[in-house]
C-alpha positions as CSV (number, residue, x, y, z in Angstrom):
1,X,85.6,101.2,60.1
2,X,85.6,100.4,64.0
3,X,88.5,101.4,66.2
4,X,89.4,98.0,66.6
5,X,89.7,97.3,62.5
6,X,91.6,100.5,62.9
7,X,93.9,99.0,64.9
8,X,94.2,95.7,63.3
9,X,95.0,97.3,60.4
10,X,97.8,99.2,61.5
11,X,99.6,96.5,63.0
12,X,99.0,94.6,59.5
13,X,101.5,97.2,58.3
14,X,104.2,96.3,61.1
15,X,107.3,94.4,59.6
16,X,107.3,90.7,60.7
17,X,110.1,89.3,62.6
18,X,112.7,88.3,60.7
19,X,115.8,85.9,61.2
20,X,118.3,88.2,62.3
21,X,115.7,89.7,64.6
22,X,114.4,86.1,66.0
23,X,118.0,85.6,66.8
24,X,118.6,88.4,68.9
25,X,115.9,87.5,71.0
26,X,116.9,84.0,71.5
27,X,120.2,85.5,72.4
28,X,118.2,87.5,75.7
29,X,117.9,83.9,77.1
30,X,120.5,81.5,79.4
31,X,122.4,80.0,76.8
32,X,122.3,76.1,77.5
33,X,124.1,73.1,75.8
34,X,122.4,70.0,76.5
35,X,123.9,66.7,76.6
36,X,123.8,63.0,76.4
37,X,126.8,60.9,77.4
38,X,125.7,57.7,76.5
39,X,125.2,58.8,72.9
40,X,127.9,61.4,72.7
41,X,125.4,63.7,71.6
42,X,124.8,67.7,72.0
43,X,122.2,70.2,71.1
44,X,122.7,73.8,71.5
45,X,120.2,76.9,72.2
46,X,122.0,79.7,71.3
47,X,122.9,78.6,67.9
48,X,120.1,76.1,67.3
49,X,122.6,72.9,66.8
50,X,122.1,69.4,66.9
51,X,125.2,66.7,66.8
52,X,127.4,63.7,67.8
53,X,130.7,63.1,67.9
54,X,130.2,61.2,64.1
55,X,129.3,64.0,62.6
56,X,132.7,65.3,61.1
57,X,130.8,67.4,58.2
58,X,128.9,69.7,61.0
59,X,132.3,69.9,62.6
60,X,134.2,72.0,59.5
61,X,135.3,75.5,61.7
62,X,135.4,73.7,65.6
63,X,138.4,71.0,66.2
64,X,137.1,67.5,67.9
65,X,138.5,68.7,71.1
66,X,136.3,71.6,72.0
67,X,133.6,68.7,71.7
68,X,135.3,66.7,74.1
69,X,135.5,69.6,76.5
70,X,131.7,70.0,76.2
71,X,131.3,66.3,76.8
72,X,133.4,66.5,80.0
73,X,132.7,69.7,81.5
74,X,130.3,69.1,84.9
75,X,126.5,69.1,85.2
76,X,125.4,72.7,86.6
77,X,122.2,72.4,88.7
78,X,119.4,74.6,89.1
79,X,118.9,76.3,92.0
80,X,116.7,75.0,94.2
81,X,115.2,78.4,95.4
82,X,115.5,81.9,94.6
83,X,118.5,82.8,97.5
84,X,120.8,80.3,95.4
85,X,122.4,81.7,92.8
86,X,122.0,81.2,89.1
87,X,124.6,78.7,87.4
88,X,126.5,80.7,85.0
89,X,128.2,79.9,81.8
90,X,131.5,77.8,81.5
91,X,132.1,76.7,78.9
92,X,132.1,77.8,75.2
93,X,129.8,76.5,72.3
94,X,131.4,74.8,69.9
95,X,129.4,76.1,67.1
96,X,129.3,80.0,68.0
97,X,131.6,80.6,70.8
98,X,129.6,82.2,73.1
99,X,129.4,81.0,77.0
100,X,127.3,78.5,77.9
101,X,125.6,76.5,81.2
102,X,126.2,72.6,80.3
103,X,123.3,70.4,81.2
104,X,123.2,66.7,81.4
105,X,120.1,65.5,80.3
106,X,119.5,62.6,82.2
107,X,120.1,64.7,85.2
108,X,117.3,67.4,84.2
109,X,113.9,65.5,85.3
110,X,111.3,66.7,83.2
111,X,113.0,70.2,82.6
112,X,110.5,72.6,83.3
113,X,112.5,74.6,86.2
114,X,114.6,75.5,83.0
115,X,111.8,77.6,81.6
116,X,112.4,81.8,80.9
117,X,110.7,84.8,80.5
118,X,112.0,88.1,78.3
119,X,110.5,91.4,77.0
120,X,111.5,92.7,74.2
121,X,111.0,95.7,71.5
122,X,112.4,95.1,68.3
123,X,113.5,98.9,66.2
124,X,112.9,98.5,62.4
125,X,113.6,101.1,59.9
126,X,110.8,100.3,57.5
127,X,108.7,102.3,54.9
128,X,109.8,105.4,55.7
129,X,109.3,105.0,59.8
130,X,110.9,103.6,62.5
131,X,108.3,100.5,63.8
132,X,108.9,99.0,67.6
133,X,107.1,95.8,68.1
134,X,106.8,94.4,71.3
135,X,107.3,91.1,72.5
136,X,106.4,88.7,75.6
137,X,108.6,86.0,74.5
138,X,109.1,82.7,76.5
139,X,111.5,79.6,75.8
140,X,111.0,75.8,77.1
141,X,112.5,72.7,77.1
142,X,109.9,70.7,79.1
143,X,109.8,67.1,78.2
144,X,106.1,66.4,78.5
145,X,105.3,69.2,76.4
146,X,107.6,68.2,73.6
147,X,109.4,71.0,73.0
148,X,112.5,71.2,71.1
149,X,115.7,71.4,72.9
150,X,117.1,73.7,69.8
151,X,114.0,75.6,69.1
152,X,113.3,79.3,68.8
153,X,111.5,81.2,71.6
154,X,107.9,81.9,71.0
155,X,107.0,85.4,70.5
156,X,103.8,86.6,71.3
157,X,103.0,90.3,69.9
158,X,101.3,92.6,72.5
159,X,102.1,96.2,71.2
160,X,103.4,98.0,67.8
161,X,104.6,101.5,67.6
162,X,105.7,103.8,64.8
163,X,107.4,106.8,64.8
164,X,108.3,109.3,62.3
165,X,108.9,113.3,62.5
166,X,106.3,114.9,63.9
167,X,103.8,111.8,64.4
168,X,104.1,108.7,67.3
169,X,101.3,105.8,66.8
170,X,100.7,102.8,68.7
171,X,98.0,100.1,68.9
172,X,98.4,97.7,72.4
173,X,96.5,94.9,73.9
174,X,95.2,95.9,77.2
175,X,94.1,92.4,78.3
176,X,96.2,89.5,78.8
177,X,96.0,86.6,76.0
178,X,94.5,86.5,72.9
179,X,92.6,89.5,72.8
180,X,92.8,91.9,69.7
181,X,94.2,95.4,69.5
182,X,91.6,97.7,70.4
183,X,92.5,101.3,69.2
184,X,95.1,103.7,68.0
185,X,96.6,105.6,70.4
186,X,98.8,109.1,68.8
187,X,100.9,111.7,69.8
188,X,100.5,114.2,67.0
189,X,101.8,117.4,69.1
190,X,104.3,118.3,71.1
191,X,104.0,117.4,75.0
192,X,101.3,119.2,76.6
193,X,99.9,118.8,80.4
194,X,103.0,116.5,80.9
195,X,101.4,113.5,79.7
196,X,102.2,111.5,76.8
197,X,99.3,109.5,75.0
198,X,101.7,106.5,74.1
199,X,101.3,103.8,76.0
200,X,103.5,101.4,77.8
201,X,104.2,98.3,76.0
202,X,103.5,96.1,78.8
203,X,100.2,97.3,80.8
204,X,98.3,94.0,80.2
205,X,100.4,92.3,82.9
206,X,102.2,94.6,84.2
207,X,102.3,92.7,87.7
208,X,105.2,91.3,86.1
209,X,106.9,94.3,85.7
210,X,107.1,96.7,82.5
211,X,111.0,96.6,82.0
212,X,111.5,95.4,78.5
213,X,114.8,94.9,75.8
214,X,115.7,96.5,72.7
215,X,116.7,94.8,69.9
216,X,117.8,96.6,66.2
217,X,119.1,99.6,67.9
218,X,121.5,100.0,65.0
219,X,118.1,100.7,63.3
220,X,117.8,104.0,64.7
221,X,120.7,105.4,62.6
222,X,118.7,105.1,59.7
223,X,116.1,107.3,61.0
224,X,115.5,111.2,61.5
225,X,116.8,110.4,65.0
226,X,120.1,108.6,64.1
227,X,121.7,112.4,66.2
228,X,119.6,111.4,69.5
229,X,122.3,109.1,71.1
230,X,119.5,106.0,71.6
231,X,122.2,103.8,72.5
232,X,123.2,105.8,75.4
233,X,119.5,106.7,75.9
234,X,118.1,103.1,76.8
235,X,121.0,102.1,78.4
236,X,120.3,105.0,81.3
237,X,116.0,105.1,80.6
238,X,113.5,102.9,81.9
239,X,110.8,104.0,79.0
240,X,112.7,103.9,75.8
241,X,109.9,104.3,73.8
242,X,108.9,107.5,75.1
243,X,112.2,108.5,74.6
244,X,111.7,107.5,70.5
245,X,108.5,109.4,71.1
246,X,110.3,112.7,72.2
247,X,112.0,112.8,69.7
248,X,109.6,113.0,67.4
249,X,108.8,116.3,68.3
250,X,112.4,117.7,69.7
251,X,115.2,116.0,67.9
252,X,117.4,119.3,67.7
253,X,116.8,119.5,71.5
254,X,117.2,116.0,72.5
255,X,120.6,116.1,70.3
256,X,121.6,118.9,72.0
257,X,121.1,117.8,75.7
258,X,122.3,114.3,75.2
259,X,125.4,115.5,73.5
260,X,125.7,118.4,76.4
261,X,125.5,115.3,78.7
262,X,122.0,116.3,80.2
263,X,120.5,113.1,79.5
264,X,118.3,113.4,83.0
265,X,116.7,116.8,81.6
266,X,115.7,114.5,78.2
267,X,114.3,111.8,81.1
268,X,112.6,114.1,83.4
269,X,110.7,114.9,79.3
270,X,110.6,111.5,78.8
271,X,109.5,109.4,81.6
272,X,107.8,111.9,83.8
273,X,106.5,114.8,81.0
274,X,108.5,117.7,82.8
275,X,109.6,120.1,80.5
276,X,111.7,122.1,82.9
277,X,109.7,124.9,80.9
278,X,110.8,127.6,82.8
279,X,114.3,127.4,81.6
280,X,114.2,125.5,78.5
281,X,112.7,126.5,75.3
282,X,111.6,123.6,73.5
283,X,110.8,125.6,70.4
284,X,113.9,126.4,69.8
285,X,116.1,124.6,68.1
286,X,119.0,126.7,68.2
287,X,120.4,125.4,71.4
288,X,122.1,129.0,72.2
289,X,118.8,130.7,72.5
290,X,117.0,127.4,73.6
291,X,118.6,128.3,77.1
292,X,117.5,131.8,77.1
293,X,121.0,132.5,78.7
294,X,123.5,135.3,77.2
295,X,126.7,134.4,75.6
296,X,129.1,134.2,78.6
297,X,125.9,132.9,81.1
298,X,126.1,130.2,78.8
299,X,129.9,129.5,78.6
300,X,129.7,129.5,82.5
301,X,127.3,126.7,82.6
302,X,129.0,124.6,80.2
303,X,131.7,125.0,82.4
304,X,129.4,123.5,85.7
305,X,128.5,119.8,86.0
306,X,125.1,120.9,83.6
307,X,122.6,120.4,86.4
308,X,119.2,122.1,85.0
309,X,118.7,123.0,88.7
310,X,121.4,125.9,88.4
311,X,119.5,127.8,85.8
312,X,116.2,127.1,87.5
313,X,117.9,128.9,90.7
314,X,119.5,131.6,88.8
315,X,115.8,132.0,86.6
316,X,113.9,131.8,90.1
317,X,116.1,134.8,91.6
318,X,115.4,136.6,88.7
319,X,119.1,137.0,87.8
320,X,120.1,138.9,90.8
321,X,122.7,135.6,91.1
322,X,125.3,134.9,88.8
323,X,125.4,131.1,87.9
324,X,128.9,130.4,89.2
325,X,127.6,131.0,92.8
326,X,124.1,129.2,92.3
327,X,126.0,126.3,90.7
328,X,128.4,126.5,94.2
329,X,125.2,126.5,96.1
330,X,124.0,123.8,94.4
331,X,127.3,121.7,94.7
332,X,127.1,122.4,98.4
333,X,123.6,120.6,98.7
334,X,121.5,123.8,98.8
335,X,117.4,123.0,99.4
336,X,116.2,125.1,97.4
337,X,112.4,124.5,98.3
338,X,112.9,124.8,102.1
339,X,115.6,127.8,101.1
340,X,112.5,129.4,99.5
341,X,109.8,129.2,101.9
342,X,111.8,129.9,105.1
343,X,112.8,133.3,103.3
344,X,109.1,133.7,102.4
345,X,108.5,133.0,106.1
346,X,110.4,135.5,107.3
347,X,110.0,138.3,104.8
348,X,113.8,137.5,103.5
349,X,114.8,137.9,99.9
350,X,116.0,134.1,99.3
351,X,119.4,135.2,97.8
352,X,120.4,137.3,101.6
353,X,119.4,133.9,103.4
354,X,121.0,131.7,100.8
355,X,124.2,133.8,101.1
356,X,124.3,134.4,105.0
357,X,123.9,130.4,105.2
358,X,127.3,130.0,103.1
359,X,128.6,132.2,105.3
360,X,127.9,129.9,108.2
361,X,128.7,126.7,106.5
362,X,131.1,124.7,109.4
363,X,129.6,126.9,112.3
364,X,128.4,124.2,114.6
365,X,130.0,123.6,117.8
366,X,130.6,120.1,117.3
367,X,131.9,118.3,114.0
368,X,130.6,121.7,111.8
369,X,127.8,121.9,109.0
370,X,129.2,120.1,106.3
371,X,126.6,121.6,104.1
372,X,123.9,124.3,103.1
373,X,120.9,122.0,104.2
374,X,122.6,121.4,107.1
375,X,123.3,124.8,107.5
376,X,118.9,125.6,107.1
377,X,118.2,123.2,109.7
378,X,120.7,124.3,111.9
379,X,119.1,128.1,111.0
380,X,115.4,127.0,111.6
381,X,116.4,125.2,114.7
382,X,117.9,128.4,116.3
383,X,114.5,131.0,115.2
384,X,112.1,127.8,116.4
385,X,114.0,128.5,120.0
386,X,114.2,132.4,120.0
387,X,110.5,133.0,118.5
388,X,109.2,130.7,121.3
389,X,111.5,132.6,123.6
390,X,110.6,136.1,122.5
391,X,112.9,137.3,120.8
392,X,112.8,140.7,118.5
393,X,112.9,138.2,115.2
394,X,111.5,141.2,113.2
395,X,115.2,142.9,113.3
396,X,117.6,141.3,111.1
397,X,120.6,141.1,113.4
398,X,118.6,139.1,115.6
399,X,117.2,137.0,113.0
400,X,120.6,136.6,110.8
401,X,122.8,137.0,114.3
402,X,126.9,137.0,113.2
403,X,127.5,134.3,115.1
404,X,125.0,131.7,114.3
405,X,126.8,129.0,116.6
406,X,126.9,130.5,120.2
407,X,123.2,132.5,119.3
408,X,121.9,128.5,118.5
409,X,123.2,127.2,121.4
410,X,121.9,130.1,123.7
411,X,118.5,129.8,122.6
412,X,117.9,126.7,122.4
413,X,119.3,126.4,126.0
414,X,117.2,129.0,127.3
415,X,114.1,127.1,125.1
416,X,115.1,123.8,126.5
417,X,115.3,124.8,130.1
418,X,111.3,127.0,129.7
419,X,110.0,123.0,127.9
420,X,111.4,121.7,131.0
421,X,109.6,124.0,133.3
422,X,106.6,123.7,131.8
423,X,107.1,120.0,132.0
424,X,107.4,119.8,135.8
425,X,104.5,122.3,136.1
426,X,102.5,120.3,133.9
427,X,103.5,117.4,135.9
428,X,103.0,119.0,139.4
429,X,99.4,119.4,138.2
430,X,98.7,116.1,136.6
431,X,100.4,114.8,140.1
432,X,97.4,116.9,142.0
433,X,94.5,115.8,139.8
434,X,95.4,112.3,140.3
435,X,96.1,112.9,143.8
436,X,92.6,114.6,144.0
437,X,90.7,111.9,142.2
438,X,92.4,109.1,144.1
439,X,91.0,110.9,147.4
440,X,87.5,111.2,145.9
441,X,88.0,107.7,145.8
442,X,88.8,107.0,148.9
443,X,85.9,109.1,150.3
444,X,83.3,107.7,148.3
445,X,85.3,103.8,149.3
446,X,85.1,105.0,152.5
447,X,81.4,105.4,152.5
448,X,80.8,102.7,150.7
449,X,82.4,100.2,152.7
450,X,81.0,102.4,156.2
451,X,77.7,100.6,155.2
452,X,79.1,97.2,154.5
453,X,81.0,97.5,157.7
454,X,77.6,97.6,159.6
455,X,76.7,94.6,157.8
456,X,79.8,93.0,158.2
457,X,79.8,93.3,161.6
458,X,76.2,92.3,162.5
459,X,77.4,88.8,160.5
460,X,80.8,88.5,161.3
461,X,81.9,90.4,164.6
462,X,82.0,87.3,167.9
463,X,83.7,87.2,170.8
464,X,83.9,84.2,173.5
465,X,86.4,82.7,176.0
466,X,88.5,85.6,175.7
467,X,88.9,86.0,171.7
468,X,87.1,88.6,169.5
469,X,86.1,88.7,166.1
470,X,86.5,91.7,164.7
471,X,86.0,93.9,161.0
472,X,88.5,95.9,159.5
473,X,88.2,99.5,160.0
474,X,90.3,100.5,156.7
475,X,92.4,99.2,154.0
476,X,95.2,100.8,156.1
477,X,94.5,98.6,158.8
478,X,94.5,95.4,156.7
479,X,97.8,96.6,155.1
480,X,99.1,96.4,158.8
481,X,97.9,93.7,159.4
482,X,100.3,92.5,156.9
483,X,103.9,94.5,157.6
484,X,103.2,93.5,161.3
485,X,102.6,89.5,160.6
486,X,105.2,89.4,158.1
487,X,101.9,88.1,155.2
488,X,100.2,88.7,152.3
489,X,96.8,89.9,154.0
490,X,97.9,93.4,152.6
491,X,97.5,92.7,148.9
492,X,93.9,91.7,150.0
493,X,93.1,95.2,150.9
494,X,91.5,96.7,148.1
495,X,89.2,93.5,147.2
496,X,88.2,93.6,150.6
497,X,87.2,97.1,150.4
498,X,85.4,96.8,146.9
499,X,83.7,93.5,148.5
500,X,85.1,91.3,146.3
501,X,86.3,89.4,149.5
502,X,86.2,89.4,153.2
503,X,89.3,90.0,155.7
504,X,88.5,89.4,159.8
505,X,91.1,90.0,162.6
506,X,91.1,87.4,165.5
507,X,92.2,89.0,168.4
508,X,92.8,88.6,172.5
509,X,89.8,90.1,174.0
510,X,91.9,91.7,176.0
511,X,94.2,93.1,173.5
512,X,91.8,93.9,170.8
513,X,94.1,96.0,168.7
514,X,97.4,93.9,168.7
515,X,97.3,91.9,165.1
516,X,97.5,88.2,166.1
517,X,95.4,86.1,163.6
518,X,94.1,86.8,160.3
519,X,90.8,85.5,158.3
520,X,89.6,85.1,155.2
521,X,85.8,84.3,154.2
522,X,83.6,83.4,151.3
523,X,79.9,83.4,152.6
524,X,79.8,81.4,155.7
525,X,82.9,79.5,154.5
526,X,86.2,80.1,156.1
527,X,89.0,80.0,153.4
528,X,92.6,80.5,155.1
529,X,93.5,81.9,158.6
530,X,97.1,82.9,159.5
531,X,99.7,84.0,161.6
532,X,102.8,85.4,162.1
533,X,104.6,84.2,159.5
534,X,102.0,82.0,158.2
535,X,102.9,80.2,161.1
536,X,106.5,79.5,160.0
537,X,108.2,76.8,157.0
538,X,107.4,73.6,156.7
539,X,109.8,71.4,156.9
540,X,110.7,67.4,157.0
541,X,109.4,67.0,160.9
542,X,106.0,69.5,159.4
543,X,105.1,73.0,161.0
544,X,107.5,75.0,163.0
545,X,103.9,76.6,164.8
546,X,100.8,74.8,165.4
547,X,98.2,75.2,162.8
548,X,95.4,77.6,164.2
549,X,92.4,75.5,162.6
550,X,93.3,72.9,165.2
551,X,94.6,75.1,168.0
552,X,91.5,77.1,168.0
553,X,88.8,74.1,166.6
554,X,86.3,74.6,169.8
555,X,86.4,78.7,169.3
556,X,86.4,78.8,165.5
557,X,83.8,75.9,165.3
558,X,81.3,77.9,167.4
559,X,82.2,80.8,165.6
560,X,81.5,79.4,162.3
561,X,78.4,77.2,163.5
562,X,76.8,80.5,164.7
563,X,77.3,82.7,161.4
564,X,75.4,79.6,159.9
565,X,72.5,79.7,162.3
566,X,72.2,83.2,161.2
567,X,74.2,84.6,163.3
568,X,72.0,85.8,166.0
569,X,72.1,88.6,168.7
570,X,70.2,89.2,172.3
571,X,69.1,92.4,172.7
572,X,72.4,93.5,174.2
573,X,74.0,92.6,170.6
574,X,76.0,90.0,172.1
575,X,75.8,86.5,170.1
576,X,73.4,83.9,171.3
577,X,75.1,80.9,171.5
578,X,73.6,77.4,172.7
579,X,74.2,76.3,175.8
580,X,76.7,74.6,176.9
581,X,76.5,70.9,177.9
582,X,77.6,70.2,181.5
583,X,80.8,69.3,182.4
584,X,82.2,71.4,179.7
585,X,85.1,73.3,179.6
586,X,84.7,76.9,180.3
C-alpha cells in the first residue's frame, strides 16, 4: 500500500460532520436576516429559516411583533472598503434569538460583497480517540451563482488529526484544491530536537493566515485529556493542536502547569518545542519532583508570580541564590543574558554584579534607574568611559565603585572631553590635507593656465587709441575684478582658469591696472562686456550709463575684426592693424 492509500485510508476512519457540528460552524459566520418588503417575507442564516408574515404555524414560540420589528428595522450596508467598519448585529432573530445584521434584498445588488471565509477544527471523541478535522469553510449568497440565502456553509476538508495517549497522527493536503492526502505524518515519542512532526492544519495556503476555530471542545472531557484545561488552552494558544499533541505525551505535566497557572511554560512546549529542560523534568509526573526544587524552594515559588525564568536563574547560579531574591530580580526587569556576559566579561561571578546593581537601583543623577536593566546600562556605560580612559578596571573597587552615580558621571566626562579632543585633532588634520591638496591644485592651475596665458595673450591682448586689452593674471584678479565693479565676473573665475571660458580686462592704457571694463569671449565671438554696476538699472527712460558696445563700437570693432584676421603681430609684437583711411579720426 502507497503512502498516499495510507493516507486516504486514515482519513476514511475520521467521523463525518454531523448536524450539531455543521451548525457550529455556520454559527463562526455574520449572522444575516434577509428581507423582502414587498412580500413580507424573511429568511434567516443562522437558523436556516424561511417565512412570511402568513405563516402562523412556523410562528408557534415567536409573537407576530418580533416579525414586525424585523420588517422595520433599517437596511445596514456594507462597507465600502476595509477602513469602514463592519455593520454589526441589531436586531434579534425571530426564530433563535441570536443578533443579527438586517439586509434588504432589493438593496443588496448581486450580493457577492456578502461572501465569508472561516477556519475551523472540529474535536470528536470517537472510537476510542479524540479526531480534529479541519475545515476551510466559505458561505455565499451571490445571486448569479444561485446560492441559497438559508443554506449551510460548504466545508472543504484539508487536514484530520487523531490523538490518543502516547500516539498523535495526521494526514494534510499540502496543495491547494482538490488534491489527495499524501502521507501520514506521527508523533509517536515524546518531543525531541524541539520539533514536532504534526503539521499545521493550514500550510496549503497559508498566505491567508493559519489561525483557525475550534468547535466540540466539550469533546475533550471525554478524553485522557479532559484534566488539560483545553478550554483555557486555545483561548490563550495560537497552535491548539500541538497543544492536543502535548498532551499526548505529558498530560500529568500539562495538568499540573495549567492548573499552577504556567500556561506560557505548556506554550513555549507547544508552539515553539522548548522544554525549559533545564528546570523541568518532563518524566516526571509527580509535579513535586518534576521541579527538582526541595519542599520549602517549592512553597516559595508557588508563592512568586510562577515565572519559569526564576528557577532558570536560581538553576543557572547553581543555587548560590535563594529564589525569593532571583524572583525580586526578576520583578525588577533583571537581563539576565546581558547580566551574564558582562560578569563573564569582567571575570565577575553573576550573583556579586546582579547584587551590587540592586544596590544601585535609583542612583542616577537625574530621574534615577527605575530598574536592573537600567541599572546594567548605566554600569556598562560608566566601564566603556573608564577602560578607554585607563583606569585600574582589574581592582574591584574601581570596577564596582560605591558610588556608581558621581564615578559615571566623572568618567564619562573625562571620556567625552579626550572624543572631543581627538575630534578637533582629527579635524585640524583633515583641515591641512584639504588645505594641502587645494594648494597642489592651485600650483598645478597655475601652470596650467601659465601656458594658456601665453596663448591667450598672443590672441587676445590689443591696445590702440589709448585702451589695452589685457589677460587675467589669476583667478584672484578676476575675483576683483568683481568686488571692485560691483559684478558677477568673479563667479567666472574658476571656468576661466579651467578654460571652460574666457575673461579679458579693458583698460586705460594709461592706467592699466585700474578695473574699468570687463569681457567675456567664446572663440572670436564677444558675449557680454560690463561695467561698474553693469552700467547701472534700467529703467522707463532705459540705461542710467551708456552701453559700452556702442560707446566703444570703433575700438571694439577693430579689436574684434583683428582677432578674426588672425590676429597678427609685427615683429615688435604690437598688432598689425590696417591702415587707416584718410581723414579719419585719430
Amino acid at each position: 500500500m502507497t503512502e498516499q492509500e495510507k493516507a486516504e485510508k486514515f482519513v476514511s476512519k475520521a467521523p463525518p460532520l454531523n448536524q450539531s457540528e455543521r451548525d457550529a460552524i455556520n454559527a463562526l459566520f455574520p449572522a444575516y436576516i434577509f428581507r423582502r418588503t414587498k412580500t413580507s417575507e424573511i429568511w434567516t442564516t443562522c437558523c436556516h429559516k424561511h417565512m412570511t408574515v402568513e405563516d402562523k404555524d412556523m410562528m408557534v414560540r415567536t409573537p407576530e411583533q418580533d416579525f414586525l420589528l424585523v420588517m422595520w428595522e433599517p437596511h445596514q450596508r456594507e462597507p465600502k472598503n476595509h477602513f469602514q467598519e463592519e455593520p454589526k448585529p441589531t436586531v434579534q432573530c425571530p426564530f433563535c434569538g441570536r443578533m443579527a445584521i438586517v439586509k434588504e434584498l432589493g438593496r443588496c445588488g448581486g450580493r457577492d460583497n456578502l461572501s465569508r471565509y472561516r477556519r475551523a477544527v472540529v474535536l470528536r471523541w470517537y472510537r476510542g480517540a479524540l479526531w480534529a478535522r479541519a475545515y476551510d469553510c466559505g458561505k455565499h449568497y451571490s445571486r448569479d451563482k444561485g446560492y441559497q440565502l438559508t443554506g449551510e456553509p460548504n466545508c472543504y476538508l484539508v487536514g484530520v488529526y487523531r490523538f490518543k495517549p502516547g500516539l498523535a497522527e495526521a494526514a494534510a493536503r499540502y496543495c491547494w484544491g482538490d488534491y489527495p492526502f499524501q502521507c501520514i505524518e506521527r508523533q509517536d515519542g515524546p518531543l525531541t530536537k524541539g520539533r514536532w512532526h504534526i503539521p499545521n492544519p493550514f500550510n496549503a495556503n497559508a498566505e491567508y493566515g493559519v489561525g483557525y476555530s475550534v468547535v466540540g471542545l466539550d469533546e475533550v472531557q471525554k478524553s485522557p485529556f479532559r484534566y488539560c484545561l483545553a478550554e483555557e488552552a486555545e483561548q490563550k494558544f495560537t497552535k491548539f493542536l500541538h497543544f492536543l499533541t502535548a498532551c499526548c505525551f505529558y498530560p500529568r505535566q500539562i495538568e499540573m502547569l495549567m492548573k499552577a497557572g504556567m500556561s506560557d511554560v505548556v506554550r513555549d512546549l507547544a508552539e515553539r518545542g522548548v522544554k525549559h529542560a533545564a528546570v523541568i523534568n518532563w518524566d516526571e509526573e509527580n509535579p513535586a519532583k518534576a521541579f527538582r526544587l526541595n519542599r520549602q524552594d517549592l512553597k516559595t515559588f508557588l508563592g512568586t508570580n510562577r515565572d519559569i525564568q526564576i528557577i532558570e536563574l536560581h538553576k543557572q547560579l547553581k543555587g548560590r541564590v535563594p529564589l525569593a531574591e532571583c524572583a525580586g530580580w526578576l520583578s525588577r526587569n533583571l537581563n539576565i543574558k546581558g547580566t551574564f556576559q558582562a560578569a563573564k566579561k569582567w571575570n565577575l561571578a553573576p550573583e556579586r554584579l546582579m547584587r551590587y546593581l540592586d544596590g544601585n537601583v535609583g542612583c542616577a543623577q537625574y530621574g534615577g534607574l527605575r530598574d536592573l536593566s537600567a541599572a546594567l546600562r548605566y554600569w556598562e556605560d560608566y566601564v566603556a568611559a573608564a577602560e578607554a580612559m585607563g583606569y585600574q578596571l582589574h581592582r574591584e573597587n574601581v570596577l564596582l565603585p560605591k558610588n556608581l552615580g558621581a564615578a559615571h558621571d566623572e568618567a564619562t566626562m573625562q571620556h567625552r572631553e579626550r572624543l572631543e579632543q581627538e575630534h578637533q585633532a582629527a579635524q585640524r588634520e583633515r583641515n591641512q590635507q584639504l588645505a594641502a591638496k587645494q594648494r597642489e591644485k592651485d600650483r598645478l592651475m597655475a601652470a596650467a593656465y601659465a601656458e594658456r596665458r601665453a596663448k591667450l595673450e598672443k590672441k587676445y591682448s590689443f591696445s590702440m587709441d589709448g585702451y589695452v586689452i589685457r589677460i587675467p593674471e589669476s583667478g584672484e584678479e578676476i575675483l576683483n575684478e568683481g568686488r571692485q565693479l560691483k559684478h558677477c565676473v568673479g563667479g567666472y573665475a574658476n571656468r576661466h582658469m579651467e578654460g571652460k571660458t574666457t575673461i579679458l580686462f579693458m583698460r586705460k592704457e594709461n592706467h592699466p591696472d585700474t578695473p574699468w571694463l570687463t569681457i567675456e569671449m567664446s572663440g572670436n565671438a564677444l558675449i557680454q562686456i560690463h561695467g561698474y554696476r553693469n552700467e547701472g538699472l534700467y529703467t522707463a527712460e532705459g540705461r542710467i550709463a551708456p552701453d559700452p558696445r556702442e560707446a566703444y563700437r570703433e575700438f571694439l570693432d577693430t579689436w574684434l575684426d583683428w582677432i578674426r584676421r588672425g590676429s597678427k603681430r609685427d615683429k615688435d609684437g604690437k598688432p598689425k592693424l590696417p591702415k587707416r583711411k584718410k581723414g579719419a579720426a585719430a
